[in-house]
N, C-alpha and C positions, 0 to 999 in steps of 0.2 A: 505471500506473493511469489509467482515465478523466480525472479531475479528485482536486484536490488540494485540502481533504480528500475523500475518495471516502464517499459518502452509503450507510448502510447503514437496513435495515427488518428488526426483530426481531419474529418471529412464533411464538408460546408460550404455550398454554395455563394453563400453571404460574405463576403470580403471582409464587412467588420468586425462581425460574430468569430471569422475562424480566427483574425488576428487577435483577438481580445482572450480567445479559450487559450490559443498556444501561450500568452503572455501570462494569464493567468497559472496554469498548470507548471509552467517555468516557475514557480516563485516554491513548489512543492519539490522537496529533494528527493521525496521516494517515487516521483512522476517525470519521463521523459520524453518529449515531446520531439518522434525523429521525421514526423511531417505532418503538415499542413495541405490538403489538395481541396480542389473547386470540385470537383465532381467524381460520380463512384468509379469510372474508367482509372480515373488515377489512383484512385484509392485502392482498385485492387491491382493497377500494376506494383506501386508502393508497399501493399501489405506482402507479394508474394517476392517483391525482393527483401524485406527487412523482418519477418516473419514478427511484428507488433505482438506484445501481451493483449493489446485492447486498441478496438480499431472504433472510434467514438464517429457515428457517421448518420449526419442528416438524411433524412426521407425522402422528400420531394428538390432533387436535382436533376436537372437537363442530362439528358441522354442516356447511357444504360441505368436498368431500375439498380438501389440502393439494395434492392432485394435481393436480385440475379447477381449483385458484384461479394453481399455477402454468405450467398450459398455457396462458392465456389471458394472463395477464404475461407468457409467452416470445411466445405470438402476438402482442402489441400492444406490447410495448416488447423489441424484440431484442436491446438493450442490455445491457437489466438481468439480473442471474447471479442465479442461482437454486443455493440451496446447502441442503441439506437437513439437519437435525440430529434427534437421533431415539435415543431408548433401548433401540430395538428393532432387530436386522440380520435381516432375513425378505426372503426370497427374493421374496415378491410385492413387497412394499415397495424392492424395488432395480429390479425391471423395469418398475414404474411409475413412478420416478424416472428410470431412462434415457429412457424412450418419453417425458416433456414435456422430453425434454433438457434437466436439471440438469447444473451443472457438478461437483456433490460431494455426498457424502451422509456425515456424519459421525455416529459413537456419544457421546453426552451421558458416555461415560463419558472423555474427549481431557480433557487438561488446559487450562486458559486459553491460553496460549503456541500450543499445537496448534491450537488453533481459530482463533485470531487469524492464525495463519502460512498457514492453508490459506486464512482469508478472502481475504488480502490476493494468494496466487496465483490464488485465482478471478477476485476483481476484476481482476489483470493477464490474464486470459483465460484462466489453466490451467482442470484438474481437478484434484480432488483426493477422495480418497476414504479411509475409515480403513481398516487393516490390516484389520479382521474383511470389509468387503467386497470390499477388493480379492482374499484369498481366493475370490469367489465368481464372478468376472468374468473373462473371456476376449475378446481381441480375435481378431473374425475378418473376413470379408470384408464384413459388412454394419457391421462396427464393433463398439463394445464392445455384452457382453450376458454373459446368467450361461454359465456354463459350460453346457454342454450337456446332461451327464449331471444336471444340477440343473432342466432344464424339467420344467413339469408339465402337469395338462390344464387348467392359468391358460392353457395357451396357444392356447387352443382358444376362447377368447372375444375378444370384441374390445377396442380400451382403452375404450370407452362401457359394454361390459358387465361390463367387472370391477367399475370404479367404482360400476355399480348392485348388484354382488353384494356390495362391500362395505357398501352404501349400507343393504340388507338387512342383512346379518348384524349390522350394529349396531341392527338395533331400527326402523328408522324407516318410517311407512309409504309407500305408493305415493303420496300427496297430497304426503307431507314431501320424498317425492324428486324429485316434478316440480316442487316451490317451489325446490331447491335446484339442482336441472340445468337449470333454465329452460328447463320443455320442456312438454309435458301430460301428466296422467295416463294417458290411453289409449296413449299413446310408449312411456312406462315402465313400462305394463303388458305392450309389446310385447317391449320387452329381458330381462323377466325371462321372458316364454316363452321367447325364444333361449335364455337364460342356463339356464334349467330341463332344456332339451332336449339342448343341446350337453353338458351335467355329467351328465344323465341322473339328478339331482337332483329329485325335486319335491315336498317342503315347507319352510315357514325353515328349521326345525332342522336339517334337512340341509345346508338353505345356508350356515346359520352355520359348523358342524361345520368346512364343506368349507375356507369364508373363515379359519376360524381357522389352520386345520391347513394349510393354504399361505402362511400366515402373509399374507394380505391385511390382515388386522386384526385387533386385539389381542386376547384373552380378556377 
């Protein structure tokens, strides 16, 4: 491990899920738990003032994506492991976790024990991934990625245009998306023409449908 105890950052929208992980991982002396936040906004202002070994951070949370907060913690702190936890095993949600190169992506459904064991090999620099995903993952010559026969036409956007497709499908508008991509609206009115054209997609409802049903994001 890094350092001794190894500093972790718990990121979960569930109020009694995050209280219960902090409490749990407190009872570990080689595990330190130096925050707890509700969403990835915090999560990455947090990681990039405390530079975390391991930044444990639910999926599917309100407002900026879990994705976009841990591409920018891999880009600015190379360090820190990034390890995904998540109620949901969806195939978009595994390939947008490879692409900000996480070290793990585990099911909320792993016992305490399971969670702790996979933390503690991330932090020594493994991976680690639960049964239901490692099912879906095949190494090949560009590295790991899903199985082949499990691509879809997710694969036909970029990783800027999934994130705004899912950015849509949840609800939010083009104003809410260029606050949250830090970008301008005219930008992001530009991705979701690509995003429209390439899915051959063009109104939300479609887009949602689409986001749902490739399991981008949740129902």
């Amino acid at each position: 491990m890094s350092r001794n105890p190894a500093t972790v950052l718990i990121a979960d929208d569930h109020d009694l899920l995050r209280g219960m992980l902090a409490r749990r991982l407190g009872e570990e002396p080689d595990l330190q738990v130096i925050g707890a936040v509700a969403d990835a906004s915090a999560a990455l202002d947090q990681a990039l003032k405390h530079a975390p070994d391991l930044v444990l951070m639910d999926i599917d949370m309100p407002g900026l994506s879990a994705f976009e907060a841990a591409r920018v913690i891999r880009d600015r702190l190379p360090d820190t492991r990034i390890l995904f936890l998540s109620a949901y095993v969806r195939d978009g949600f595994i390939s947008q976790a490879l692409e900000v190169r996480a070290a793990g992506y585990l099911t909320k459904g792993q016992n305490p024990e399971e969670l702790i064991g996979c933390m503690r090999k991330v932090i020594g620099g493994g991976t680690c991934f639960s049964p239901a995903v490692e099912r879906r993952l095949e190494v090949g010559a560009g590295g790991m990625g899903l199985i082949r026969n499990r691509r879809s036409r997710l694969e036909l956007l970029t990783a800027r245009e999934r994130q705004i497709l899912a950015y849509l499908a949840r609800g939010l508008s083009k104003k809410e998306i260029a606050r949250l991509d830090g970008t301008s609206v005219k930008t992001v009115d530009h991705h979701c023409q690509h995003v429209m054209e390439k899915l051959d997609l063009h109104d939300r409802v479609e887009l949602a449908r689409f986001a749902i049903r490739e399991g981008l994001v949740t129902p």
